[in-house]
Structures are given as structure tokens and as C-alpha cells.
C-alpha positions as CSV (number, residue, x, y, z in Angstrom):
1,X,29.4,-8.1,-126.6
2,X,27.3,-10.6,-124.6
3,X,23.5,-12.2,-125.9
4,X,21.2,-10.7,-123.1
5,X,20.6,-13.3,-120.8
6,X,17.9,-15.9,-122.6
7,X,18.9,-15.1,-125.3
8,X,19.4,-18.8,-127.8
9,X,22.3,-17.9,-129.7
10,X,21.6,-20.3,-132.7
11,X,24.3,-21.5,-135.6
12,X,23.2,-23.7,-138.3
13,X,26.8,-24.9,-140.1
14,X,27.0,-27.7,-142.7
15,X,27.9,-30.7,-140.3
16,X,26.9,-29.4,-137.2
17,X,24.3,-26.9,-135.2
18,X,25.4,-25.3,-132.3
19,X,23.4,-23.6,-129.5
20,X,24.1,-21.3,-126.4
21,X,21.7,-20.5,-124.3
22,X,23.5,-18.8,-121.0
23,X,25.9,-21.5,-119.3
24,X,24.7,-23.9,-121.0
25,X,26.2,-24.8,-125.2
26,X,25.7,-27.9,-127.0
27,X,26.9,-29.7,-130.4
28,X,24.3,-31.3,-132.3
29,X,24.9,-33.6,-135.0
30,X,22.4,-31.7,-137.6
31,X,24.1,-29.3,-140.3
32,X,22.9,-28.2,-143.5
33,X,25.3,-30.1,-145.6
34,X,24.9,-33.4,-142.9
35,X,21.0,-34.0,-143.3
36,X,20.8,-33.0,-147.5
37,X,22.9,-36.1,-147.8
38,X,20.7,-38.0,-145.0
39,X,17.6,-37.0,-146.0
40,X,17.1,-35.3,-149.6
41,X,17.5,-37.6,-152.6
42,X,14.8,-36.0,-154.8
43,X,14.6,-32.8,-156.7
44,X,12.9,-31.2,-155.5
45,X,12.8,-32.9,-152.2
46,X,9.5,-34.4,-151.9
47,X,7.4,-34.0,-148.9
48,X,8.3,-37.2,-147.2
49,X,12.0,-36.3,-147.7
50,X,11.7,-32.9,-145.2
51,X,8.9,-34.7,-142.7
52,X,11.9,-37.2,-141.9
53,X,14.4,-34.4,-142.4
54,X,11.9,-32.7,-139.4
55,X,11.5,-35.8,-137.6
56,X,15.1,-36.5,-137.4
57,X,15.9,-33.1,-136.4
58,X,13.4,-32.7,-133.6
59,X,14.4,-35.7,-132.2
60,X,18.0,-34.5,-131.8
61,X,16.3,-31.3,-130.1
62,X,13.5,-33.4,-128.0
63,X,16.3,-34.3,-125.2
64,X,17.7,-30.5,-124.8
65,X,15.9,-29.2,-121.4
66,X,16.5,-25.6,-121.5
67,X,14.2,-22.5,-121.9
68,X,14.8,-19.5,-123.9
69,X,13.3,-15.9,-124.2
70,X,14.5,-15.2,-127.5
71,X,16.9,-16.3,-130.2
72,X,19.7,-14.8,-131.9
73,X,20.9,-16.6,-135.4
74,X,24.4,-16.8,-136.8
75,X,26.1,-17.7,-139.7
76,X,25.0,-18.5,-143.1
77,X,21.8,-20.5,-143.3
78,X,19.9,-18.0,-140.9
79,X,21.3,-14.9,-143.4
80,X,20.5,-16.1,-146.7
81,X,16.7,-16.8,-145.2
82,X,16.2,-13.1,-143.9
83,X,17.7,-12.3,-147.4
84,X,15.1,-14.4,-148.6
85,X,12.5,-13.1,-146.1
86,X,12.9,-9.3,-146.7
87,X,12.8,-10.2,-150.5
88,X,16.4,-8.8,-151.5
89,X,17.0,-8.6,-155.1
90,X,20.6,-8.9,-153.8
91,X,22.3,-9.9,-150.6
92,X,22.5,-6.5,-148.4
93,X,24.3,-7.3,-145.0
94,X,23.3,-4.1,-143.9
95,X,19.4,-4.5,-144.6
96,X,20.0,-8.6,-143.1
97,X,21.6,-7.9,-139.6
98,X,19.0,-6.9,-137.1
99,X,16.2,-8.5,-139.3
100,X,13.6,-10.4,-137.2
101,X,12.7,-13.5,-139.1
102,X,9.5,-14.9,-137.9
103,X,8.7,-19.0,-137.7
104,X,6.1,-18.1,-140.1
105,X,8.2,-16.4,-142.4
106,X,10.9,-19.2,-142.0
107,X,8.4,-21.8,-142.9
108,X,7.2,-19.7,-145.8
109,X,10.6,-19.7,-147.1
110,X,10.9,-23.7,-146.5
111,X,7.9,-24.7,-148.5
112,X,8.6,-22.1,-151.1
113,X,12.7,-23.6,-151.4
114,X,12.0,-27.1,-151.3
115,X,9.1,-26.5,-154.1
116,X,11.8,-25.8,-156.5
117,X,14.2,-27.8,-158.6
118,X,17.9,-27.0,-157.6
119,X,18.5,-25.5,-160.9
120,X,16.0,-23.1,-160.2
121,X,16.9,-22.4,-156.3
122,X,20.4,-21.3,-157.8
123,X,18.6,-18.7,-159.8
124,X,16.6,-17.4,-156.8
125,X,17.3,-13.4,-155.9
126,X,19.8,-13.4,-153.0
127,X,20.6,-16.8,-152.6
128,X,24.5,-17.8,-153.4
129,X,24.1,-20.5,-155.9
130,X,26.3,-23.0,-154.2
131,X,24.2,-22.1,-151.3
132,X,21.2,-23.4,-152.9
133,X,21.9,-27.2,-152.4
134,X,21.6,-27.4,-149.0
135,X,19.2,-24.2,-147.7
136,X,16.4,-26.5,-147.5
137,X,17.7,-29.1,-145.1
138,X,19.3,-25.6,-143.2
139,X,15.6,-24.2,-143.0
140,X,14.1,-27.1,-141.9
141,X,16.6,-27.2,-139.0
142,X,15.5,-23.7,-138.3
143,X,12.5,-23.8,-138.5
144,X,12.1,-27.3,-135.7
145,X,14.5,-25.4,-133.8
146,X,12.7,-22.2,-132.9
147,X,9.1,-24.5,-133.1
148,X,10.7,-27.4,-130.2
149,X,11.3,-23.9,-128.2
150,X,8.0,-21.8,-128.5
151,X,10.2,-19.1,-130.2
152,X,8.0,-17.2,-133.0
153,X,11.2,-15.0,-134.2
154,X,14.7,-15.2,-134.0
155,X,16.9,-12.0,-134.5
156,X,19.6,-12.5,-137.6
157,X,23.2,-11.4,-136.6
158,X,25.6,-10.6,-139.1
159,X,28.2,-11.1,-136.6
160,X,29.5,-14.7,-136.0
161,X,32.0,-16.5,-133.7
162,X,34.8,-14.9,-135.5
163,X,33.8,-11.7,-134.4
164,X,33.6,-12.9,-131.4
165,X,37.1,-14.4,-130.9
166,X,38.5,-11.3,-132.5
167,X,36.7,-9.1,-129.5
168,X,38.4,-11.9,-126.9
169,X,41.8,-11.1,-128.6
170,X,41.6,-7.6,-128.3
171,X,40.8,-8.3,-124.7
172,X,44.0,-10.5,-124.0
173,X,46.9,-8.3,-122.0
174,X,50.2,-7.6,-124.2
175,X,52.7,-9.9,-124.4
176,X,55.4,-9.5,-121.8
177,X,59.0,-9.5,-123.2
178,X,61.8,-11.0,-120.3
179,X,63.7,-14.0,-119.5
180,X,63.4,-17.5,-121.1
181,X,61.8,-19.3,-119.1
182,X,64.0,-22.3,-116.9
183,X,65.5,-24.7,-119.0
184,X,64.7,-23.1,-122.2
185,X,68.3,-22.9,-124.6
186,X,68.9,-19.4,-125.7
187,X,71.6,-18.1,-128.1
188,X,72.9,-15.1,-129.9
């Protein structure tokens, strides 16, 4: 299953953020995990610690000349905030996927994370506690991105790129069975 065309397929990791858009894909060096040790040395963060957190991250975007429609968000910074967004008590895959979190809504879950001590971000509804370390650095890189690209939403996909390479699997053709092939030694 293929993003519509426009479509910014966007996943927020711990060392890295990767995004699709079409033909064109790209590695940048911003992850969840990566900028909490750059940037976050207070708890909670203190405003000056996301603004360069921001600052860092839309300079990594600045360069990136492409144009997309929509968005479409993977993995596990971009699921725990539509948890967060919809107001779970508990983590419901089924109520995440297809949830259409808004840069408002994103921002709103920024500012109210990074207001809170880590002890109590562990203790938030929804949010895995080891989880709860790193999700504000992770929502500030979400919340650049879809700004930097005029995107007021992005769609939240339970699916990820292991869905995805199990679908290209299942598309492979069998194995063919026959003759080593030349020079290979064969016995028994």
C-alpha cells in the first residue's frame, strides 16, 4: 500500500528522522533520543532548552526543497502524541491509527509535556514511561516539521516500515529449487 502521491510520510526515531515525500527520502540527523541529550539538561526543560531544540531542528529542515499536500506519521513519537491528543486513559491502537493530529494539537501537547517534571510525564495517561524522557524533544521535531512545511495536520499510521517490508516480502516470487549454480561444491 502506497502514500497517495504528496503525501510526507514522516518517522521521528530516537537518532534519526526520516522523510518520504514521492521520489524523493532523506535521513536527517534529529531523533528523539539524539536532541534530549543535545538540548534538554533541565527538568523540566526550560523554555530556552526547546527554542534551541526548535532552532536546531528547523535548521536541519530549512535546506529540504520539497512540497507536500499532506503528511502521514509513523512510529512511536507521532502515536504516543495522538494518544496524548485524543486524551486516552490507555494506549488504544485502534482509536490511534487514522487519528488526524493537528499542529495545534501537537503544540498543545509540547507545552503541556515539557511543563512537567519527568517523574510526572511517566505518570501521564497513555504515555509508556520509558517513553516519557524523550517525547518532548520528539514533539518538538514534530511539531517544526509540519510548521517548516505549511502542514496544519498529519494523519497517524499505526503501520510502520515493518509493515511495509513484510507486504514487499509477500510480493517477492517463490524460491526456485534446481541446479547449483557453476562452481558451487555439492555433495550427498
Amino acid at each position: 500500500m502506497q502514500p497517495e502521491p504528496g503525501t510526507l510520510v514522516l518517522d521521528i526515531g530516537g537518532g534519526s528522522t526520516e522523510l518520504l515525500l514521492d521520489s524523493f527520502h532523506t535521513s536527517l540527523d534529529t531523533g528523539s533520543v539524539r536532541f534530549t541529550e543535545r538540548f534538554v539538561r533541565s527538568d523540566p526543560p526550560t523554555r530556552d532548552e526547546i527554542a534551541a531544540c526548535a532552532r536546531a531542528v528547523r535548521s536541519l529542515l530549512e535546506p529540504l526543497d520539497i512540497a507536500p499536500e499532506r503528511a502521514l506519521g509513523v512510529a512511536g513519537t507521532v502515536t504516543t502524541l495522538a494518544a496524548l491528543d485524543l486524551g486516552l486513559d490507555a494506549y488504544d491502537r485502534e482509536r490511534v491509527h487514522g487519528h488526524r493530529l493537528s499542529l495545534e494539537g501537537a503544540r498543545a501537547q509540547l507545552e503541556r509535556l515539557a511543563a512537567l517534571p519527568l517523574a510526572q510525564r511517566r505518570e501521564v495517561p497513555a504515555l509508556e514511561p520509558e517513553r516519557a524522557p524523550v517525547i518532548v524533544a520528539g514533539a518538538v521535531i514534530l511539531a517544526e516539521t509540519l510548521a517548516r512545511f505549511g502542514l496544519d495536520a498529519i494523519e497517524v499510521s499505526e503501520r510502520d516500515i515493518l509493515d511495509g517490508i513484510a507486504l514487499a516480502a509477500a510480493e517477492l516470487p517463490e524460491p526456485e529449487e534446481g541446479a547449483a549454480p557453476p562452481g558451487a561444491y555439492t555433495c550427498c
